[in-house]
Backbone bond lengths (Angstrom), bond angles and torsions (degrees), N, CA, C in turn:
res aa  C-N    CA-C-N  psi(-1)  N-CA   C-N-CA  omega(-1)  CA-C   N-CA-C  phi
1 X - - - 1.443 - - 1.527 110.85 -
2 X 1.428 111.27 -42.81 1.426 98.35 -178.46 1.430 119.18 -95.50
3 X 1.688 113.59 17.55 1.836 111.77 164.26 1.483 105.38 -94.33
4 X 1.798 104.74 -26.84 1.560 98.60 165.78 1.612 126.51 -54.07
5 X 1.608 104.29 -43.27 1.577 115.52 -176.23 1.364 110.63 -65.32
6 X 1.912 112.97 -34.85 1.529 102.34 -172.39 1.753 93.33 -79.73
7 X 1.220 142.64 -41.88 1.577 129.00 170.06 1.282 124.79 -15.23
8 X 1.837 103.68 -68.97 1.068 107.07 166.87 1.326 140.61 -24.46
9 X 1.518 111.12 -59.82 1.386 151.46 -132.77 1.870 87.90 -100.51
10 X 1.631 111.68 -41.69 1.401 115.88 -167.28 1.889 89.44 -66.39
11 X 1.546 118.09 -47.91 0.884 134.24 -130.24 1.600 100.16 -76.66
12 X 1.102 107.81 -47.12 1.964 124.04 173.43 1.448 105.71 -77.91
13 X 1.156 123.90 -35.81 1.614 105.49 160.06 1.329 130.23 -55.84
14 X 1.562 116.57 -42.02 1.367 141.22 -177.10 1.904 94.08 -60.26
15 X 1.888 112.10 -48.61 1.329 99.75 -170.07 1.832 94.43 -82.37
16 X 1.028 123.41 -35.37 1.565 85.94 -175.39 1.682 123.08 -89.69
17 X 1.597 110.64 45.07 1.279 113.14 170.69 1.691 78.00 -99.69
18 X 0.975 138.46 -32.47 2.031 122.68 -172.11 1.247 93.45 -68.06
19 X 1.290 98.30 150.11 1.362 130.89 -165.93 1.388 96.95 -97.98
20 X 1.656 134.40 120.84 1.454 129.27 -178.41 1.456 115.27 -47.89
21 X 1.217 126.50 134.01 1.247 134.60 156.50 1.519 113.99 106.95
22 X 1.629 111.34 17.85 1.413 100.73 -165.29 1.807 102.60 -122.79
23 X 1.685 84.44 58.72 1.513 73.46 -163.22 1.589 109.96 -84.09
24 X 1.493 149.52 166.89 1.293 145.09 -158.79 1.270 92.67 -45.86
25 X 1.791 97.63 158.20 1.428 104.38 160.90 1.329 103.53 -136.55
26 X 1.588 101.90 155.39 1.364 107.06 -177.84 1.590 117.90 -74.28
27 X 1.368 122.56 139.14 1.108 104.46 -177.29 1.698 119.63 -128.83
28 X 1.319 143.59 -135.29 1.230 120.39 -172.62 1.777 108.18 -98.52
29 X 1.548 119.81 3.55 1.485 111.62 177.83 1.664 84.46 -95.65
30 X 1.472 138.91 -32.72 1.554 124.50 -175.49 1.596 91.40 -57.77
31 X 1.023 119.47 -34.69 2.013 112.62 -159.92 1.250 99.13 -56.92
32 X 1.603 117.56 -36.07 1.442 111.54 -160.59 1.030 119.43 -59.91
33 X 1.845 132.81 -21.13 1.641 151.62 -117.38 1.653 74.47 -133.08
34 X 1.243 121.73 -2.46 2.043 106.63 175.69 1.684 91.37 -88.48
35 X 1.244 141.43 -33.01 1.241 116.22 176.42 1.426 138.92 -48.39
36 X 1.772 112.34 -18.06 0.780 129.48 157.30 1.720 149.24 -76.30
37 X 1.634 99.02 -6.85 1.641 118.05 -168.88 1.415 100.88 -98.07
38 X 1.640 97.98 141.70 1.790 98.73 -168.50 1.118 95.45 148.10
39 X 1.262 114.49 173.09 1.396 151.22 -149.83 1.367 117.82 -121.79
40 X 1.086 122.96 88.07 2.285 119.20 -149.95 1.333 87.54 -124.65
41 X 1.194 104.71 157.90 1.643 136.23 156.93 1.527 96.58 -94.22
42 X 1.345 110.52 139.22 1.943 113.14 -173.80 1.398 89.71 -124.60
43 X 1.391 122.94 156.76 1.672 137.07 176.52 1.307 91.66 -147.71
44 X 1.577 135.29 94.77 1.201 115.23 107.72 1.462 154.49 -175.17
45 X 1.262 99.70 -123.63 1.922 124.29 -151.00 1.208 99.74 -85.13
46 X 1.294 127.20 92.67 1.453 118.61 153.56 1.596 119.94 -67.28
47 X 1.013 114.15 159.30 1.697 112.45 -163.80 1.905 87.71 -131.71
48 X 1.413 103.49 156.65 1.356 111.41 -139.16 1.948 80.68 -103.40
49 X 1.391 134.48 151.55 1.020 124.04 -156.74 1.699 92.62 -169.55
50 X 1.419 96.91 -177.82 1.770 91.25 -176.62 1.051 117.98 -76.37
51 X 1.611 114.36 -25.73 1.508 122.15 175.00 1.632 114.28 -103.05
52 X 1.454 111.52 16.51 1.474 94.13 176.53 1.489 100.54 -157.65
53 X 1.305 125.65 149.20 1.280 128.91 159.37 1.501 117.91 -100.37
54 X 1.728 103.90 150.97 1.420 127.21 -145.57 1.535 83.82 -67.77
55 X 1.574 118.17 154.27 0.931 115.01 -165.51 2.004 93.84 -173.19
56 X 1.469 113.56 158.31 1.829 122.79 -177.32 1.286 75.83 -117.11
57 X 1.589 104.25 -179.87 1.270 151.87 151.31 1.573 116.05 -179.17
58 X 1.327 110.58 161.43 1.681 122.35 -175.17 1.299 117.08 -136.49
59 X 1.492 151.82 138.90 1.160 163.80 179.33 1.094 129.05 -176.80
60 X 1.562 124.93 -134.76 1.284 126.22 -172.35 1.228 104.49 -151.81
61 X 1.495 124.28 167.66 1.457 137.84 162.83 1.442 101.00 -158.39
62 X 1.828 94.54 147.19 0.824 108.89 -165.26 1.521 103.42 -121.28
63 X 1.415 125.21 131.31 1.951 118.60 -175.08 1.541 94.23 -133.74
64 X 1.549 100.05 144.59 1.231 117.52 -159.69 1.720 108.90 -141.80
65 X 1.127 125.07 152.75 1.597 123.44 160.77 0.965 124.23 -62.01
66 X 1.202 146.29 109.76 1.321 120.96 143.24 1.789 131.40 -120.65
67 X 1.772 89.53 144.84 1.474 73.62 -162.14 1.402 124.59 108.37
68 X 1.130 115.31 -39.15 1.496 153.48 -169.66 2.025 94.98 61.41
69 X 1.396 111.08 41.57 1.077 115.13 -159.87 1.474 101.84 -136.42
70 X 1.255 125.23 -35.40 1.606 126.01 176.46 1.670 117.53 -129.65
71 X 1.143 108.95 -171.20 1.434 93.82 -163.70 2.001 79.13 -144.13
72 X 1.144 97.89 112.65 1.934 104.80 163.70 1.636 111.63 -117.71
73 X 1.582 85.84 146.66 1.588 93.77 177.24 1.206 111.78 -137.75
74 X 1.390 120.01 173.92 1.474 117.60 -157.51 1.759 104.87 -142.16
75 X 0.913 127.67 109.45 1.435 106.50 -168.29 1.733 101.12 -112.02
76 X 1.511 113.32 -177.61 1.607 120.25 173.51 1.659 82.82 -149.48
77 X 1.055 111.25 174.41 1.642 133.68 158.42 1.289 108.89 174.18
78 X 1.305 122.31 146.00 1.405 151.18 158.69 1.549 117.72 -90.19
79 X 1.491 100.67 144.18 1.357 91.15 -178.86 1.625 87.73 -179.92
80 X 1.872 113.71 175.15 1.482 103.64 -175.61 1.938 111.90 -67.52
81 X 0.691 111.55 -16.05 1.234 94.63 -179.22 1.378 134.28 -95.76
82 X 1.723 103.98 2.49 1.621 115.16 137.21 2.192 82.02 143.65
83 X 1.193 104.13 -167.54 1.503 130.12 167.80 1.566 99.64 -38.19
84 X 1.201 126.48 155.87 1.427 145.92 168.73 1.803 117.82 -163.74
85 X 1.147 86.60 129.07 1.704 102.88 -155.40 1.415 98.60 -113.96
86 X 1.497 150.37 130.11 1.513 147.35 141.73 1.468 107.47 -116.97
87 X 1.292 111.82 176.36 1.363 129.37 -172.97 1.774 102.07 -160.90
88 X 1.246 117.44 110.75 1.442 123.29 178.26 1.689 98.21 -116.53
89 X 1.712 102.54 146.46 1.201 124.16 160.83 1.746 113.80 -116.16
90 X 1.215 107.76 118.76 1.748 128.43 166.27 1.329 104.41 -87.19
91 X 1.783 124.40 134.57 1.418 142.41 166.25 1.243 117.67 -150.63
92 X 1.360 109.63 150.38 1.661 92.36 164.03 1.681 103.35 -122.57
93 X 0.929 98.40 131.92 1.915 112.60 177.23 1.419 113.37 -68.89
94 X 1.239 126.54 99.33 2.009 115.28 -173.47 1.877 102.22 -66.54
95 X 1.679 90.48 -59.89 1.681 81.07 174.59 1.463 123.65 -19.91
96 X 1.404 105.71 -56.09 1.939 112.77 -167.41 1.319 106.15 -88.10
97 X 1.605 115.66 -31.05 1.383 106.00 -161.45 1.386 121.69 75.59
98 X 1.161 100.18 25.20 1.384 96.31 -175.08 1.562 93.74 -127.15
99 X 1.878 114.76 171.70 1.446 129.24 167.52 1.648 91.47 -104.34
100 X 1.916 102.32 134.58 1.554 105.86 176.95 2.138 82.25 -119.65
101 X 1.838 97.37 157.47 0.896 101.48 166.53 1.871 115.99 -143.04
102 X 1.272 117.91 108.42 1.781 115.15 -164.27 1.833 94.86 -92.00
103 X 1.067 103.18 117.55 1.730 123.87 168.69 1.648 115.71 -97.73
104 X 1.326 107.71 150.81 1.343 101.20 179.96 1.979 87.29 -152.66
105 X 1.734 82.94 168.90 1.577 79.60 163.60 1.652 106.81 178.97
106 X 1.231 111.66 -173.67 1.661 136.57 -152.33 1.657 95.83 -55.13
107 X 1.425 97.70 -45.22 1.747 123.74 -173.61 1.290 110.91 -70.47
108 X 1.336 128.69 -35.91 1.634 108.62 173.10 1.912 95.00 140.76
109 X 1.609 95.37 -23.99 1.661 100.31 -165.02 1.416 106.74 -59.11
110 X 1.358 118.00 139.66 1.825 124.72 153.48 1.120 105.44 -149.44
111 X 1.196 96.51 133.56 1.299 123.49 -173.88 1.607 136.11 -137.41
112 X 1.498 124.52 88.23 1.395 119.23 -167.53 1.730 99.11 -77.19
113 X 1.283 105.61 154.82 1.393 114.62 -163.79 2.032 110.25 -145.60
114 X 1.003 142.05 142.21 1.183 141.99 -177.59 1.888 111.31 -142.37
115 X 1.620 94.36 149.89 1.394 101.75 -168.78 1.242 123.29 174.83
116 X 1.162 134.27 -179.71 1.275 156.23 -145.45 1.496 118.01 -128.80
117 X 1.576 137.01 129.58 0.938 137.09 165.13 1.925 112.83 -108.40
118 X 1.770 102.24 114.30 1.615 91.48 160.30 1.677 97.82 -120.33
119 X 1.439 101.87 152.05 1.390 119.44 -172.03 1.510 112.11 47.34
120 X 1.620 109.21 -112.15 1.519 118.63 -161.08 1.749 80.06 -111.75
121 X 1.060 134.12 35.78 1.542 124.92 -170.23 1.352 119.57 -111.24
122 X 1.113 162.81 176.66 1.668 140.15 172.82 1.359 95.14 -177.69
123 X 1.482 121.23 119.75 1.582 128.42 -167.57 1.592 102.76 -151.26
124 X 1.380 110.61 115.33 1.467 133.71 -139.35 1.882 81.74 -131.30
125 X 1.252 97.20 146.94 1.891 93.16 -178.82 1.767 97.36 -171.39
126 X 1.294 115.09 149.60 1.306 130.84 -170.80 1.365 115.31 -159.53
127 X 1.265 125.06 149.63 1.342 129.36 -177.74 1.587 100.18 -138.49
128 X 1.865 100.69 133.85 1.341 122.21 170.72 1.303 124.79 -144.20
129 X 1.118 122.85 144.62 1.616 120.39 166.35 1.847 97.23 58.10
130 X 1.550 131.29 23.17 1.494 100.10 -173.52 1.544 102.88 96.49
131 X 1.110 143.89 -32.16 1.029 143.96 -174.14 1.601 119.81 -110.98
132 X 1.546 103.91 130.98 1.372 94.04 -173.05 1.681 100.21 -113.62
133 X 1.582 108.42 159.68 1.281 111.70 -177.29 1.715 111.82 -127.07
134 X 1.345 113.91 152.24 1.299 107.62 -177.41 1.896 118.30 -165.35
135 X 1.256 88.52 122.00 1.902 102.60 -160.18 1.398 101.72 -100.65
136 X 1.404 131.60 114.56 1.297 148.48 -179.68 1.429 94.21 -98.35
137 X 1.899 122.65 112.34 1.508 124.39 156.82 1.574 95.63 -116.44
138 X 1.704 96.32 140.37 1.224 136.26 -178.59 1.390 110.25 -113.10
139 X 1.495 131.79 96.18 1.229 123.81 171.61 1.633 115.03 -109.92
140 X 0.907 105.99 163.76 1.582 146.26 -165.27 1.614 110.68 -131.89
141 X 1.066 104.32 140.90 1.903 111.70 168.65 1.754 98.08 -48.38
142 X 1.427 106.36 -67.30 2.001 91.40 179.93 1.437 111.31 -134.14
143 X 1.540 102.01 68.15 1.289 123.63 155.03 1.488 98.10 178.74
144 X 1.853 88.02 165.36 1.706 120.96 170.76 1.472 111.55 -141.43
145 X 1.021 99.76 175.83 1.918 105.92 -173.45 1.633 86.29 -173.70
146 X 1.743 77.96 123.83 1.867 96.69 -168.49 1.705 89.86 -120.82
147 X 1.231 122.47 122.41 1.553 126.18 167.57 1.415 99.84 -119.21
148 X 1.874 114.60 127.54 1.093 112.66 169.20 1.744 107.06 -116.05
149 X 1.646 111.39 155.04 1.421 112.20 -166.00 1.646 92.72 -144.68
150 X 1.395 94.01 146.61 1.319 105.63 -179.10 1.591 109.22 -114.49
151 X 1.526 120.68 158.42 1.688 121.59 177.27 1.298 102.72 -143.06
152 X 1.415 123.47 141.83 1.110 133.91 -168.04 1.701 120.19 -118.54
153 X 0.484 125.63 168.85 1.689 120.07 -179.50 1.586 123.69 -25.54
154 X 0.849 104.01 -18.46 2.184 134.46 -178.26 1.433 97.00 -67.23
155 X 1.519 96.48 -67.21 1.500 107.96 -174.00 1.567 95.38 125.20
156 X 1.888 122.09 -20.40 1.141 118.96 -157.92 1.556 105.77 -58.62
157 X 1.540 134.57 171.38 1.595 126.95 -176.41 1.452 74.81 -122.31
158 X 1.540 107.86 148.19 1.461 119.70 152.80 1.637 115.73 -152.88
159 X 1.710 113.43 130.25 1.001 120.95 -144.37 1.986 95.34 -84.91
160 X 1.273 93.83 130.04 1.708 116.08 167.45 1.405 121.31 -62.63
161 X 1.330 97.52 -76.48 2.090 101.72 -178.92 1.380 101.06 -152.99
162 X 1.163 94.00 154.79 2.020 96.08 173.20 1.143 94.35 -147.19
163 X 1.647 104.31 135.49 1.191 129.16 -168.99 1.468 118.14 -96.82
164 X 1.265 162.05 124.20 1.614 144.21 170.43 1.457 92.67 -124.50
165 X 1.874 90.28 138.12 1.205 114.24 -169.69 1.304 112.09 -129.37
166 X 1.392 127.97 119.24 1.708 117.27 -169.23 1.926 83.81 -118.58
167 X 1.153 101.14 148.29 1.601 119.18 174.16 1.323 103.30 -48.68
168 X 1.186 122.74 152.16 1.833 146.11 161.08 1.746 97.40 -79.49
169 X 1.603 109.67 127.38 1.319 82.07 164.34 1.384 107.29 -129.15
């Protein structure tokens, strides 16, 4: 009880050393993460793998501001192997300089991810357990195409699912 109270106690001191009104601002690497907000129709391609068989689905996602600081999205899809649900978070880290992105979903997957944007290109990559992971987004004014690939101790890459996404209009 009383490491909870000193937490607290650290925690409201810590906020009233900020000075009112200085709360983040967005700046021109957050601008980049608006190519992504919108309203899409999603298609896709699961790719057939040791742990999964090849498999469609179709829906929507939805990515939004928030904050004017991150970029969340919300997806649904249908497909034969029933409902499919994700939830992605877009940021960019100034400290690192880098874009991080934390995914989750219906299936159990989470996944924090980090990366780099050149041009219309966006390549997000993580390593776990031996296994490395890596999400190629391709945008367009009204579309994206997200292929994610996994590598295993080999080094070999082999592609998971790829998604294509044309805008809702």
């Amino acid at each position: 009880m009383i490491s909870r109270v000193a937490s607290v106690g650290l925690a409201l001191c810590c906020l009233a050393l900020v000075p009112a009104g200085t709360a983040a601002q967005s700046g021109a690497e957050q601008k980049k993460l608006d190519a992504l907000v919108g309203k899409w129709r999603i298609e896709i391609d699961v790719k057939p793998t040791a742990t999964t068989a090849a498999g469609k689905a179709s829906g929507t996602e939805s990515c939004e501001w928030f904050a004017e600081l991150h970029v969340v999205c919300r997806a649904e899809a249908s497909g034969a192997a029933g409902l499919y649900r994700s939830m992605r978070t877009f940021s960019y880290l100034p400290a690192t300089r880098r874009y991080v992105s934390y995914s989750i979903d219906s299936l159990g997957y989470a996944v924090l991810t980090s990366g780099q944007v050149a041009g219309t290109t966006w390549t997000f990559s993580s390593e776990a357990s031996g296994f490395n992971v890596r999400s190629v987004l391709k945008t367009a004014k009204d579309a994206y195409t997200a292929t994610s690939e996994y590598a295993g101790p080999d080094g070999t890459w082999t592609a998971a699912s790829v998604v294509t996404a044309t805008r809702a209009r």
